[in-house]
TORKEPA-79478 format. One record per atom (N, C-alpha, C): x, y, z; residue number from 0; residue in three letters; atom name; chain. Coordinates in steps of 0.001 Angstrom, whole numbers, always signed. Example, Ala and Ser with C-alpha at 12.3 -4.5 7.8 and 13.67 -1.06 7.14 Angstrom:
ATOM        c1        c2        c3   pos   code   site   unit
ATOM    +13190     -5690     +7800     0    ALA      N      A
ATOM    +12300     -4500     +7800     0    ALA     CA      A
ATOM    +13200     -3300     +7800     0    ALA      C      A
ATOM    +12850     -2250     +7080     1    SER      N      A
ATOM    +13670     -1060     +7140     1    SER     CA      A
ATOM    +12900       +30     +7870     1    SER      C      A
This chain:
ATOM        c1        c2        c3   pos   code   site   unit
ATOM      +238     +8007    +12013     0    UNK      N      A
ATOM     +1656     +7872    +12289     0    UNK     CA      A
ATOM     +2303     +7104    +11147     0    UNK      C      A
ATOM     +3450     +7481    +10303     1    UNK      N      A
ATOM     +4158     +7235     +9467     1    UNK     CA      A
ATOM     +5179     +6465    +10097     1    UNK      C      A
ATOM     +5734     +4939     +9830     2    UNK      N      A
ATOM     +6480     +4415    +10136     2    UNK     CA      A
ATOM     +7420     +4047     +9241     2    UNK      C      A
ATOM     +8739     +4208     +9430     3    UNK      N      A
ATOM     +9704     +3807     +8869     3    UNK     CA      A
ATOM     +9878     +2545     +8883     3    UNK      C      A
ATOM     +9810     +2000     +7439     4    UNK      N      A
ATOM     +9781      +686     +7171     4    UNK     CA      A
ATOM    +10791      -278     +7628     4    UNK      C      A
ATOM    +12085      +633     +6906     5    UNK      N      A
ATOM    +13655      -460     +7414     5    UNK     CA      A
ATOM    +13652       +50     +8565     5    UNK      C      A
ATOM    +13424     +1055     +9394     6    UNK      N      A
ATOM    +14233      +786    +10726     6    UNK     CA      A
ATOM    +13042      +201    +11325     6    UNK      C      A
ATOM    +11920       -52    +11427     7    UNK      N      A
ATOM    +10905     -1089    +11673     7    UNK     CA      A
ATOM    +11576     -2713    +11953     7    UNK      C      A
ATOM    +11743     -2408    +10695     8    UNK      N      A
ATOM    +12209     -4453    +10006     8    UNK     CA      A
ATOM    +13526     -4418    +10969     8    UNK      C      A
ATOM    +14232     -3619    +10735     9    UNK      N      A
ATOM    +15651     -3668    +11301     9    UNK     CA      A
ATOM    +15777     -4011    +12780     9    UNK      C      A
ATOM    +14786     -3113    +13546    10    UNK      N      A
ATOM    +14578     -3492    +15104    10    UNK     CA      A
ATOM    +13685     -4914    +15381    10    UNK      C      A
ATOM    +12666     -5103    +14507    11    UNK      N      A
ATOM    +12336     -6368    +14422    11    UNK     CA      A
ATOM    +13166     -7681    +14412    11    UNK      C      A
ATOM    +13705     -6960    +13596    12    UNK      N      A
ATOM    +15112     -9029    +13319    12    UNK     CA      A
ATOM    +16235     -8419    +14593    12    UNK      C      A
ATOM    +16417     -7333    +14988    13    UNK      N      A
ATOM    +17361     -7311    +16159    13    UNK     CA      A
ATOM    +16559     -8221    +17495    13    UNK      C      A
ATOM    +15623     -7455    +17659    14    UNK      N      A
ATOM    +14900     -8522    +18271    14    UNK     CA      A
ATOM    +14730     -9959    +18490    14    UNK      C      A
ATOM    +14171    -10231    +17517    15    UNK      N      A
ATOM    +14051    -11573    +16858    15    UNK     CA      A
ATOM    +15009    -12442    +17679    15    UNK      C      A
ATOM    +16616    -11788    +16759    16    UNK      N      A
ATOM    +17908    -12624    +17241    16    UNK     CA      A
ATOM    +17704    -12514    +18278    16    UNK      C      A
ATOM    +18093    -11263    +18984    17    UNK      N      A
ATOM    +18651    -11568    +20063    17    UNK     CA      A
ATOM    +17815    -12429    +21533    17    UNK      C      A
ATOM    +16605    -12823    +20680    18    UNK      N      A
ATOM    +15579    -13412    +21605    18    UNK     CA      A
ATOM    +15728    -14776    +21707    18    UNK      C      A
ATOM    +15880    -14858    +20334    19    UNK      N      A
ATOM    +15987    -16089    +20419    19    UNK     CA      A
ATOM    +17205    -17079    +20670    19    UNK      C      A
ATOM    +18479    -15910    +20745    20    UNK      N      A
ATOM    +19950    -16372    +21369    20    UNK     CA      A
ATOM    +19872    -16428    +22899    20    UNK      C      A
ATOM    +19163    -15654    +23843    21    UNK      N      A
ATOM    +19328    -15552    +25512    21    UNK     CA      A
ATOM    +18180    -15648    +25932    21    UNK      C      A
ATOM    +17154    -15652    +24923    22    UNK      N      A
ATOM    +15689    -15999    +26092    22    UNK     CA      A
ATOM    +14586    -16979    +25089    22    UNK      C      A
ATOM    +14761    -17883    +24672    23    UNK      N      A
ATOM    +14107    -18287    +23754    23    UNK     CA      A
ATOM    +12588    -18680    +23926    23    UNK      C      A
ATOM    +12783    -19245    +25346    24    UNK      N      A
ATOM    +11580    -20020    +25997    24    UNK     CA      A
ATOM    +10835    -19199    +26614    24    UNK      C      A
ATOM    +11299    -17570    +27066    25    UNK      N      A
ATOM    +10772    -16803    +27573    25    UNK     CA      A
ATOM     +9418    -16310    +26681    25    UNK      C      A
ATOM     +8306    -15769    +27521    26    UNK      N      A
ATOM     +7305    -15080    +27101    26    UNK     CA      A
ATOM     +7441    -13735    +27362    26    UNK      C      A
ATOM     +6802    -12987    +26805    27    UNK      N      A
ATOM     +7105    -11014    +26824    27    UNK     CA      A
ATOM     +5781    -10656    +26102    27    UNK      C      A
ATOM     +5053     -9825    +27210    28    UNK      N      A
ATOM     +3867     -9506    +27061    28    UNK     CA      A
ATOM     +2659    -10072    +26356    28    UNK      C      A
ATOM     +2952    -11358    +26490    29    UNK      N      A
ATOM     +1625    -12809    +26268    29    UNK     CA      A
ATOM     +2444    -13069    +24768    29    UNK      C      A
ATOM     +3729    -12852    +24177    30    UNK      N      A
ATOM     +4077    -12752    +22979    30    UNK     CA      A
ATOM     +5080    -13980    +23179    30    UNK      C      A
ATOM     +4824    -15278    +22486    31    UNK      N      A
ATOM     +5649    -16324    +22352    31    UNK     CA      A
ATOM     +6965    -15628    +21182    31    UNK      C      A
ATOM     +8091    -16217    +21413    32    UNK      N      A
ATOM     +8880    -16239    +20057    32    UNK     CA      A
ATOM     +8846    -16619    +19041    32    UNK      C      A
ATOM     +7905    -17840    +18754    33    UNK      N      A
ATOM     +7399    -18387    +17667    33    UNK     CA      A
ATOM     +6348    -17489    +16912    33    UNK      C      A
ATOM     +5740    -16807    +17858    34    UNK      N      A
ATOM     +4630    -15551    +17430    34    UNK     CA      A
ATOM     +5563    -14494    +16828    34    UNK      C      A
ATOM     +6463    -13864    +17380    35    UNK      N      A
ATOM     +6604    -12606    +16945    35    UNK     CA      A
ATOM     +7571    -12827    +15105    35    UNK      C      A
ATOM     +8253    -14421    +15428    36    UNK      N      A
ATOM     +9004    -14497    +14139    36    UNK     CA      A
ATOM     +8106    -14760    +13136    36    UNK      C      A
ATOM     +6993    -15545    +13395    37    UNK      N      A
ATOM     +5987    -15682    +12326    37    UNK     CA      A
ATOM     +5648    -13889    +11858    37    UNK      C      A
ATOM     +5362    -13040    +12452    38    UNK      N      A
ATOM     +4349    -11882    +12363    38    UNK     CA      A
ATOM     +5777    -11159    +11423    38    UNK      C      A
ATOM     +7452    -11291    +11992    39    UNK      N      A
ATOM     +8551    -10462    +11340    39    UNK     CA      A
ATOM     +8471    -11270    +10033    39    UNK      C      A
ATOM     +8142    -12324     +9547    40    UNK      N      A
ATOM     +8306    -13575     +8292    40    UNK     CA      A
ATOM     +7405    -12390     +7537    40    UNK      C      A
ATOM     +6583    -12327     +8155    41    UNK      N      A
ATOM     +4880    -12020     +6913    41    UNK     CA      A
ATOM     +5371    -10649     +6514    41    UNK      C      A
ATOM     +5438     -9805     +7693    42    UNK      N      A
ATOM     +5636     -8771     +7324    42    UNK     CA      A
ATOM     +6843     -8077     +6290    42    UNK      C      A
ATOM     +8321     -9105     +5818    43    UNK      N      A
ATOM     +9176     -9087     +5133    43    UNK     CA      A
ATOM     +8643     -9282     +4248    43    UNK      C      A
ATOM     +7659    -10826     +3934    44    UNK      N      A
ATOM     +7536    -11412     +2638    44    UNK     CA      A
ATOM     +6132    -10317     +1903    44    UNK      C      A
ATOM     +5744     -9051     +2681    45    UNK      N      A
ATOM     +4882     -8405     +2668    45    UNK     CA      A
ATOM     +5886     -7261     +1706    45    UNK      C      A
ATOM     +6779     -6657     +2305    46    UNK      N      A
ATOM     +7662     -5971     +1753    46    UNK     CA      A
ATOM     +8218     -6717      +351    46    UNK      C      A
ATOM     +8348     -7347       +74    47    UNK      N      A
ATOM     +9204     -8125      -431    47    UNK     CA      A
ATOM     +8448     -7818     -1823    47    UNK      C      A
ATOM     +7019     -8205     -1662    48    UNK      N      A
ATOM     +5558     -8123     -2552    48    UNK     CA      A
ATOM     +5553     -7049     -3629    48    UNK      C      A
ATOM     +5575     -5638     -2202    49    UNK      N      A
ATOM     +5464     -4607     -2557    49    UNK     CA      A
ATOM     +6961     -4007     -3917    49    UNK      C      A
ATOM     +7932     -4359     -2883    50    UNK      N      A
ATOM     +9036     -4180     -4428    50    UNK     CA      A
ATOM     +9110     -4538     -5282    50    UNK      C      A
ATOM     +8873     -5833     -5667    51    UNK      N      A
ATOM     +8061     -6294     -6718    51    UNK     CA      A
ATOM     +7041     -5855     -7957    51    UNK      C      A
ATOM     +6435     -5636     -7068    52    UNK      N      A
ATOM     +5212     -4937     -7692    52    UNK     CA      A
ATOM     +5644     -3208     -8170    52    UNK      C      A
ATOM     +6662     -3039     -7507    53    UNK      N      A
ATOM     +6841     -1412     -7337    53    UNK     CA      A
ATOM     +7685     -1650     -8589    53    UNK      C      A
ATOM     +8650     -1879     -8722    54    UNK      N      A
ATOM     +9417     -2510     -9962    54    UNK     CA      A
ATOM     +9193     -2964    -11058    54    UNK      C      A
ATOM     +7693     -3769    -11213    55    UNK      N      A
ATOM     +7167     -4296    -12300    55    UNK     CA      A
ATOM     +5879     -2989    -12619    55    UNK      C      A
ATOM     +6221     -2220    -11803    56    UNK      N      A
ATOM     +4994      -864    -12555    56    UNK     CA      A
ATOM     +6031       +78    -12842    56    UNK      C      A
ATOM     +7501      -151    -12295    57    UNK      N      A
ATOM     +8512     +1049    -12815    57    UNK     CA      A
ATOM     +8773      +678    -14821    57    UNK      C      A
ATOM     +8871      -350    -14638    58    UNK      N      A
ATOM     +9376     -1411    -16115    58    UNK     CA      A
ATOM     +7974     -1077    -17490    58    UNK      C      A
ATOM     +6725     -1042    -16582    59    UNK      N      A
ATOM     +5655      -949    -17558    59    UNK     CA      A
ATOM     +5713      +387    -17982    59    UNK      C      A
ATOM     +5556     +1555    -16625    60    UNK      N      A
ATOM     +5633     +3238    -17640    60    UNK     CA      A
ATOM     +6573     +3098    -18289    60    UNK      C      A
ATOM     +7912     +2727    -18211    61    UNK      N      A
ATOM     +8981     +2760    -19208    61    UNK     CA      A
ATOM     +8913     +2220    -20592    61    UNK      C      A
ATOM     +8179     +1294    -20537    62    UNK      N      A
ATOM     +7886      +337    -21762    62    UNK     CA      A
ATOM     +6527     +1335    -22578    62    UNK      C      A
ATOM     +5504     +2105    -21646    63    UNK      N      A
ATOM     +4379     +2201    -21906    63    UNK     CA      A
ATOM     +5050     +4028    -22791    63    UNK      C      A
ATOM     +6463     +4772    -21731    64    UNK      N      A
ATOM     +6433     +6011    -22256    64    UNK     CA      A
ATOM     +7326     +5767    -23893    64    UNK      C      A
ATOM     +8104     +4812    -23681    65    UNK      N      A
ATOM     +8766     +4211    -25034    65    UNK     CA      A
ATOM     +7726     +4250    -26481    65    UNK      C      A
ATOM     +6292     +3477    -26014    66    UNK      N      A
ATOM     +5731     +3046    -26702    66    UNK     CA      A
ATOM     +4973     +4181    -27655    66    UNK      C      A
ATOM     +4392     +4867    -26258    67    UNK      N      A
ATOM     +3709     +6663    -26302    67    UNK     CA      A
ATOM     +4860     +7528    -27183    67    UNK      C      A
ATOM     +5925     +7491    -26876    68    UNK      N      A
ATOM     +7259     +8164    -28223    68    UNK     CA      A
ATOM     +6927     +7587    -29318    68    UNK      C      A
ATOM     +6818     +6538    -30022    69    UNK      N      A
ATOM     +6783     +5744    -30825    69    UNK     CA      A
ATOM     +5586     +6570    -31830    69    UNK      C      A
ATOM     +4391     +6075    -30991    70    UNK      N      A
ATOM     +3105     +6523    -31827    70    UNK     CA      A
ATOM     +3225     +8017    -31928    70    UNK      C      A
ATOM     +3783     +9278    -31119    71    UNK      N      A
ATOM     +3757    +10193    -31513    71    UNK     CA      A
ATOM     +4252    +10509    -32566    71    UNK      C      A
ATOM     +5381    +10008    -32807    72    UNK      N      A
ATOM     +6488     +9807    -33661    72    UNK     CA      A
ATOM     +5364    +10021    -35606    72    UNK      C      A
ATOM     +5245     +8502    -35143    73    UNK      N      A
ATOM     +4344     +8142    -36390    73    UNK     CA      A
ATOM     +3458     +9041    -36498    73    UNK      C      A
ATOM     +2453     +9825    -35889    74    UNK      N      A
ATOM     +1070    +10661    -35842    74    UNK     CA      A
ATOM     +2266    +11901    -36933    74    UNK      C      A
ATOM     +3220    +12533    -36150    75    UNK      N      A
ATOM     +3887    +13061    -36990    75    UNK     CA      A
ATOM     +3724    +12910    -38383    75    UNK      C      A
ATOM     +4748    +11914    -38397    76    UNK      N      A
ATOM     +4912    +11435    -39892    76    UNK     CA      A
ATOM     +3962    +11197    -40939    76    UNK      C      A
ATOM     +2422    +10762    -40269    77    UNK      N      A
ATOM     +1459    +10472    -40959    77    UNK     CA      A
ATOM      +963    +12178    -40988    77    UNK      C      A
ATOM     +1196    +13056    -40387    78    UNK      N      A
ATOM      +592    +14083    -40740    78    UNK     CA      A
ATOM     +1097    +15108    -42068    78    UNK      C      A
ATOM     +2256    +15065    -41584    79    UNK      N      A
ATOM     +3080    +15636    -42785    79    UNK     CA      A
ATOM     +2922    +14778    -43799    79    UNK      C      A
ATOM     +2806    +13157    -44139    80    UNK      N      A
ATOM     +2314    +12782    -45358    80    UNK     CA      A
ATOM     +1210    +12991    -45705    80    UNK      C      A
ATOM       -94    +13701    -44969    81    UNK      N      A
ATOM     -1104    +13909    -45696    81    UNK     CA      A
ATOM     -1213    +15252    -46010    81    UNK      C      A
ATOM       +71    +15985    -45374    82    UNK      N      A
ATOM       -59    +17492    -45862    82    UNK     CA      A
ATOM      +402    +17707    -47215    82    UNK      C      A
ATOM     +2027    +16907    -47587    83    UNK      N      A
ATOM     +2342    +16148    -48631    83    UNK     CA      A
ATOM     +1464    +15424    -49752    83    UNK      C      A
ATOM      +876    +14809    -49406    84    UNK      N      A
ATOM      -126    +14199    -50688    84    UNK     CA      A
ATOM     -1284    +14990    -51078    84    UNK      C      A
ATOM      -809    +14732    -52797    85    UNK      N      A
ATOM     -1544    +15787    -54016    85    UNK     CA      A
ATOM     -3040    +15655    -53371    85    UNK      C      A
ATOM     -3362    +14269    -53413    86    UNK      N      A
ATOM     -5021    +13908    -53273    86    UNK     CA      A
ATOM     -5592    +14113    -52222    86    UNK      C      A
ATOM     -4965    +14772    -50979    87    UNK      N      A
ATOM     -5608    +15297    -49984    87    UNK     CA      A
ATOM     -4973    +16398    -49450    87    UNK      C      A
ATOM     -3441    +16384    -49521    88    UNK      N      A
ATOM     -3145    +18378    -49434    88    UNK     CA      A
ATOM     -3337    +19194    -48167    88    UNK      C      A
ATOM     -2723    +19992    -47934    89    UNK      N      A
ATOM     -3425    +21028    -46977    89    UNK     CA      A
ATOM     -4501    +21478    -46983    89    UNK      C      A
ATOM     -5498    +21383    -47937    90    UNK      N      A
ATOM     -6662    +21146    -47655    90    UNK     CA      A
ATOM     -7792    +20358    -47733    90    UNK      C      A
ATOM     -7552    +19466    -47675    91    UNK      N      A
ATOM     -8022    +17832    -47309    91    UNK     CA      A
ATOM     -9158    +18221    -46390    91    UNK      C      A
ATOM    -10095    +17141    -46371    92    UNK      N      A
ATOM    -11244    +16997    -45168    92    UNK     CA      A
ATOM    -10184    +16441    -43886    92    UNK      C      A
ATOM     -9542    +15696    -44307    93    UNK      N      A
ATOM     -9222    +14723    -43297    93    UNK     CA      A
ATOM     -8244    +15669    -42204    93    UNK      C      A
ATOM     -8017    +16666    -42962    94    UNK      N      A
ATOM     -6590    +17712    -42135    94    UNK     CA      A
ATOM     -7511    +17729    -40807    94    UNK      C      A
ATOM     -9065    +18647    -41107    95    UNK      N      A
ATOM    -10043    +19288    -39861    95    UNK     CA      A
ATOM    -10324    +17766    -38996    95    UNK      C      A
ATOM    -10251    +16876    -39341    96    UNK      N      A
ATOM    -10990    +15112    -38934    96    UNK     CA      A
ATOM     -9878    +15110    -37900    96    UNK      C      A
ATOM     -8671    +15283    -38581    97    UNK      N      A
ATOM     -7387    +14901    -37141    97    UNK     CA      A
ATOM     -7134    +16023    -36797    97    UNK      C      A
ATOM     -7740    +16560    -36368    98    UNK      N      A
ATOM     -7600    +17696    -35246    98    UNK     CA      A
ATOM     -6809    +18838    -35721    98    UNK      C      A
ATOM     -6378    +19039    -37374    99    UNK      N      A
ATOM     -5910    +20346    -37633    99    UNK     CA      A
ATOM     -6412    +21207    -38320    99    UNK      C      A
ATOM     -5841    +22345    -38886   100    UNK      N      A
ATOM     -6675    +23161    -39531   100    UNK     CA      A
ATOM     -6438    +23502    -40868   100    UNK      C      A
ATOM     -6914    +23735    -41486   101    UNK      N      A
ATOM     -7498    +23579    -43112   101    UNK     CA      A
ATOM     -6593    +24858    -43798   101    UNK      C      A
ATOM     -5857    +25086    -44403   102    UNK      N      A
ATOM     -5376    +26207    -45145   102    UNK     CA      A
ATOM     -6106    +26775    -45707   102    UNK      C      A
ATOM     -7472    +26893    -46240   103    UNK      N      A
ATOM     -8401    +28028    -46246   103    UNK     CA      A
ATOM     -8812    +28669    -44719   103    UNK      C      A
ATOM     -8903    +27437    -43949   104    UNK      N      A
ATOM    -10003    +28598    -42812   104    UNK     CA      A
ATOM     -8484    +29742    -42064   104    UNK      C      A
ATOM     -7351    +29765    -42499   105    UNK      N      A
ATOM     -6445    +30517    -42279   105    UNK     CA      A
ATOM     -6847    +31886    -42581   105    UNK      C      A
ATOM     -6663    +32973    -42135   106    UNK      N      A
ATOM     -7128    +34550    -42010   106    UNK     CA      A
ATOM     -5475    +34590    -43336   106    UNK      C      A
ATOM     -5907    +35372    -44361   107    UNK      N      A
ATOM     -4670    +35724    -45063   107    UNK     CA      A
ATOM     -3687    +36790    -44500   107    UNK      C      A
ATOM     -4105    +37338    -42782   108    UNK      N      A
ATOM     -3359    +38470    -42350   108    UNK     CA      A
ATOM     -3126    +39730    -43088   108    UNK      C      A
ATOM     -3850    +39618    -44492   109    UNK      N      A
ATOM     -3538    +40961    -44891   109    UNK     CA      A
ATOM     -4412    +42012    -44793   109    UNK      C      A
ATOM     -5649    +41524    -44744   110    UNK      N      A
ATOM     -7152    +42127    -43914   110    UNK     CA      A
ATOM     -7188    +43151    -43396   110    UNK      C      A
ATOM     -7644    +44792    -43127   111    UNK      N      A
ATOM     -7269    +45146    -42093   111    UNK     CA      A
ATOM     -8558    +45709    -41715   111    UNK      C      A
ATOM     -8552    +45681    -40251   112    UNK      N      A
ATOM     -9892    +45926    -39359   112    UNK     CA      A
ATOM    -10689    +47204    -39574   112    UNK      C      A
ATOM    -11835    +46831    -40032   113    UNK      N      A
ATOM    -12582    +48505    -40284   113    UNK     CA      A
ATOM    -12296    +49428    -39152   113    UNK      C      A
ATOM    -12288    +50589    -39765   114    UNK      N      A
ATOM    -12496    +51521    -38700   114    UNK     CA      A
ATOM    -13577    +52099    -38030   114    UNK      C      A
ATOM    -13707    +52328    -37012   115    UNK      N      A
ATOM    -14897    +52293    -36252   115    UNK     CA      A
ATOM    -15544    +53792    -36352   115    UNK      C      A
ATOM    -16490    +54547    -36295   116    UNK      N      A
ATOM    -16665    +55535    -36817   116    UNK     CA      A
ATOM    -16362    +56486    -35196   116    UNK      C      A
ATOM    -16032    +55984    -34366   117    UNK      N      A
ATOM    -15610    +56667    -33427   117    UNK     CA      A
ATOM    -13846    +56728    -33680   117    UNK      C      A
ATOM    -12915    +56255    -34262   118    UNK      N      A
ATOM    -11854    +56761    -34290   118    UNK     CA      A
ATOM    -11737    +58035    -34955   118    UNK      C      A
């Protein structure tokens, strides 16, 4: 069972008050008033936790996807400068090392496929 948090809390502190305005001294189902406001306290400062926390992990992906732009950014830039530089070039070792591919192992596309002796 999925419970709705605010209207939870909400009927809780209705409670609460109004218990403690017209029946304070009263007991309700072995449940003192001092009991149930302690249990509505925890359970706020429980919520309370959670937004917190929910907020300070909204702030980190933001900071973390900022950061992730950043370095892509640069991987860029560092790639095209090594495609750019004489001493390593488009065909550099280092092109195949970071994950690209070498301007020789390129097919020149002008090739054309034998023919098969069944055509």
């Amino acid at each position: 069972m999925k419970l709705n948090i605010t209207k939870l809390i909400e009927t809780g502190e209705r409670i609460a008050g109004s218990w403690a305005t017209h029946a304070a001294e009263a007991v309700f189902g072995g449940v003192a008033l001092n009991q149930f406001q302690n249990i509505l306290r925890k359970a706020q400062l429980a919520i309370a936790e959670v937004t917190t926390a929910l907020q300070a992990l909204q702030r980190a992906r933001v900071l973390r996807d900022e950061i992730l732009k950043d370095l892509w950014d640069l991987i860029k830039q560092v790639k095209r400068g090594l495609l750019a530089d004489p001493g390593h070039g488009p065909n550099g070792f280092l092109i195949k090392i970071w994950g690209g591919k070498r301007e020789d192992d390129y097919d020149s596309g002008l090739t054309r496929r034998a023919k098969s002796e069944e055509d």
